[in-house]
Phi, psi and omega in degrees: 000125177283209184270344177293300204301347205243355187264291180282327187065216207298339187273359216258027171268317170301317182280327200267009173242354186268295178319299178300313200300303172352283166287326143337266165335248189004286214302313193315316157338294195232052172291336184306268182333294183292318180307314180305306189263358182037098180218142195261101164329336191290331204227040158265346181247149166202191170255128178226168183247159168297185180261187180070028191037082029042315206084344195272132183266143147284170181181117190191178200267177206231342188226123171265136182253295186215170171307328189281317162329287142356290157311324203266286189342283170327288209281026193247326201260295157345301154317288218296325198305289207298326148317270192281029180264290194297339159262015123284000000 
């Protein structure tokens, strides 16, 4: 079981399509630019858990691409995580 699936449960087909569709949209946005630097939008992000058992999930890039990039990421994975965090 991955970590969408031991985090969101029953959602996390939902959250990782939240996600996706997202990051879709981005790359298209800014298809000139990644092409050009040849960067995958797919493996710029990723999930962590806090430290300590903590409980706390994270979310962040794996890469810094530009500030703007960057930023629309934080908030793509932030929106989806907290959207289906409240419906469970």
């Amino acid at each position: 079981m991955g970590l969408t699936e031991q985090l969101f449960g029953n959602g996390a087909e939902r959250f990782s399509d939240c996600v996706e569709i997202k990051i879709a949209e981005l790359n298209e946005k800014h298809k000139d630019f990644l092409s050009k630097e040849k960067i995958d939008l797919s493996t710029a992000y990723m999930i962590s858990f806090g430290q300590s058992g903590s409980g706390r999930v994270g979310f962040g890039r794996t890469q810094d691409i530009s500030p703007e990039i960057d930023s629309e990421i934080d908030k793509i994975l932030h929106e989806c995580a907290e959207k289906h965090l409240q419906k469970l």
